[in-house]
C-alpha positions in Angstrom: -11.5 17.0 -38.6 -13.3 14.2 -36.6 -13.3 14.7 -32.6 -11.0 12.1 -32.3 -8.2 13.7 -34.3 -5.5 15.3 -33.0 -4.7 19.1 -33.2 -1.5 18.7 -34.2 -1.8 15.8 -36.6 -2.6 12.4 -35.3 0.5 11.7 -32.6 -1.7 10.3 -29.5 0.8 12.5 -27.0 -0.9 15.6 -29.0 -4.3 17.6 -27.2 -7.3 17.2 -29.1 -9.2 20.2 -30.6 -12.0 19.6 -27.3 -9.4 19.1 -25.0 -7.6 22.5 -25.7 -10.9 24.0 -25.5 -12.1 22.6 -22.4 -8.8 23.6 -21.0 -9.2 27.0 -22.1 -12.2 27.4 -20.6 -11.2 26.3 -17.3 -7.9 28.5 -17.3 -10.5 31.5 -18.8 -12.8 30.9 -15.2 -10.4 29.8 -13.0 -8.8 32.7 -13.8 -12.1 34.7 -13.2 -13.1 32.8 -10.1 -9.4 34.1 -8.9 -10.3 37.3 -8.6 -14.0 36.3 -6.6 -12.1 36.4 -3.1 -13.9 35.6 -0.5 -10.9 36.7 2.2 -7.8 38.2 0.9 -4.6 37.9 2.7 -2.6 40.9 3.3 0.3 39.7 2.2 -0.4 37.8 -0.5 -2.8 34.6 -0.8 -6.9 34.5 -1.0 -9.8 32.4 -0.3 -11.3 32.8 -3.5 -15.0 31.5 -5.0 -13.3 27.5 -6.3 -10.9 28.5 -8.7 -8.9 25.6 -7.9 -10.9 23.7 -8.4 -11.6 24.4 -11.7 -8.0 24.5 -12.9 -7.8 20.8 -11.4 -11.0 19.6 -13.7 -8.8 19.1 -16.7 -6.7 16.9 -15.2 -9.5 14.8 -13.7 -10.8 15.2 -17.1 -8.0 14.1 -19.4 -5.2 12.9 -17.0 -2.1 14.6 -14.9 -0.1 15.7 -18.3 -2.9 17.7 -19.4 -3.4 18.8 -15.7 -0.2 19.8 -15.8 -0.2 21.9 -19.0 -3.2 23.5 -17.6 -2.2 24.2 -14.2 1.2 25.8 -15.6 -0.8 28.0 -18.6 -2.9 29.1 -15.9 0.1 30.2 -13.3 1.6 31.8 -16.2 -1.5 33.9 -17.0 -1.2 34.9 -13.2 2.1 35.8 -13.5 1.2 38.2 -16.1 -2.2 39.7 -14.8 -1.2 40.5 -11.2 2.2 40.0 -11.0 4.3 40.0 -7.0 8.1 39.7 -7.7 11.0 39.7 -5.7 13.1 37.1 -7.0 13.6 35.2 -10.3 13.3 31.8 -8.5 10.5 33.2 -6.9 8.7 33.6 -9.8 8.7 29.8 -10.4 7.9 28.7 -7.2 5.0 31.0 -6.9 3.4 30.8 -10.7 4.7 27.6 -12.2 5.1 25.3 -9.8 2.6 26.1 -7.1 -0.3 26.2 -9.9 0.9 23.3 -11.8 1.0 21.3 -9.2 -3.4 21.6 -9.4 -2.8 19.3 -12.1 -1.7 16.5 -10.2 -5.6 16.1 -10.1 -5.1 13.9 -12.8 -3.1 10.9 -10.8 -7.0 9.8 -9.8 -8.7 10.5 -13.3 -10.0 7.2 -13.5 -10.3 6.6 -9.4 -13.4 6.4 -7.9 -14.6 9.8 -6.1 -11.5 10.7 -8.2 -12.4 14.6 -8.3 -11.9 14.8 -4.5 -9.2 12.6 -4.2 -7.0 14.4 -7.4 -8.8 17.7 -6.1 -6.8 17.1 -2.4 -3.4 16.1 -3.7 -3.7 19.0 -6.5 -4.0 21.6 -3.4 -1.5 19.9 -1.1 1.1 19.8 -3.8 0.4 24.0 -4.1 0.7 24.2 -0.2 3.9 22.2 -0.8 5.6 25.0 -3.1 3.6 28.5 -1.7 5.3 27.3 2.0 8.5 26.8 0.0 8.3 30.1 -1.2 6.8 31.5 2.1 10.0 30.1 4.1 12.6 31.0 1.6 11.2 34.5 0.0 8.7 36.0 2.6 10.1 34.6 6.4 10.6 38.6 6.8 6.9 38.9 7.0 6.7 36.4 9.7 4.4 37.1 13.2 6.5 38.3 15.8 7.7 35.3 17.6 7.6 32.7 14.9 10.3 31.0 12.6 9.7 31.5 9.0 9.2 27.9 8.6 6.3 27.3 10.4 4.5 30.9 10.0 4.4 30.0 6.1 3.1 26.7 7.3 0.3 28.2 9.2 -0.4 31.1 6.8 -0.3 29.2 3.6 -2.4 26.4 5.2 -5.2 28.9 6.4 -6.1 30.6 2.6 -5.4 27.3 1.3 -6.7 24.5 3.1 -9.9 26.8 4.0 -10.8 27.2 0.2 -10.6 23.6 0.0 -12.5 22.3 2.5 -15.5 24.5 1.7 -14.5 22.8 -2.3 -14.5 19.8 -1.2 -17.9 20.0 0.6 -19.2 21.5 -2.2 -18.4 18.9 -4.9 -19.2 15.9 -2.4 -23.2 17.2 -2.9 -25.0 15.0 -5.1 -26.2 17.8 -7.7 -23.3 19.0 -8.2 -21.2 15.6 -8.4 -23.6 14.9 -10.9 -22.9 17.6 -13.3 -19.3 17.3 -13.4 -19.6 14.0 -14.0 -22.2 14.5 -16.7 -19.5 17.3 -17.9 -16.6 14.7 -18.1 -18.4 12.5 -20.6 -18.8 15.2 -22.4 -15.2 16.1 -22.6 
């Protein structure tokens, strides 16, 4: 079977042998990198050593579908490693949505600086669904003063937007641009 086939037999919508494989490896260390925590949260939420970042490269990679797939495989392999339950719709918020949403990364595959841009819009849309979940499922856990709404706001901004400034810096340095770039031809 040629690169260029299909896994699943030739129908275009279908991953490619490579593509599966690249995905694997990125859920595989993002999924590593998760538990590399620089600061954890003590109720829930870490700054951890760029695992976002590596569950958006497929979808800079191949495009937001397979960003997608990725991003939900990967919330889904949370789920069942560490899960934190208190409600069923919780569950999706938390896992499925929040982590899929890294896979927006793909809406700037073929951008220029693409990586940051698809790397920024992948992390807003998982601030967008872990303050969802922080107002609706956790406002009980809320500082002493504030509203649920905002304290999720704050809260899920700190873990979240702090990991991905220090990403973004870090991809933005010409070495490293480099090698993901040399890394996407390759896939």
């Amino acid at each position: 079977m040629s690169q260029e086939q299909n896994f699943a037999g030739n129908n275009k919508h279908k991953l490619t042998v490579k593509q599966l494989a690249f995905c694997a490896m990125s859920i595989a260390l993002g999924t590593v990198l998760s538990y590399v925590k620089i600061f954890h949260f003590p109720w829930g939420g870490s700054i951890t050593l760029l695992s976002m970042l590596v569950i958006t490269l497929p979808g800079y990679f191949y495009g937001v579908r397979v960003g997608l797939i990725t991003g939900l495989a990967h919330g889904a392999l949370q789920l069942l490693i560490d899960p934190y339950i208190v409600f069923p719709l919780q569950v999706i918020v938390d896992y499925f949505l929040a982590f899929g949403a890294l896979g927006l990364s793909g809406l700037f595959a073929n951008a220029k600086n693409g990586l940051v841009k698809g790397y920024i819009v992948g992390i807003l849309g998982r601030y967008v669904f872990a303050v969802i979940s922080g107002w609706i499922f956790f406002g009980e856990y809320a500082w002493d003063g504030w509203a649920a709404l905002p304290y999720s706001l704050v809260y899920n901004g700190i873990y979240i937007f702090a990991e991905g400034i220090v990403t973004v810096i870090i991809i933005m340095l010409p070495p490293v641009k480099g090698a993901i770039d040399r890394i996407k031809k390759m896939a």
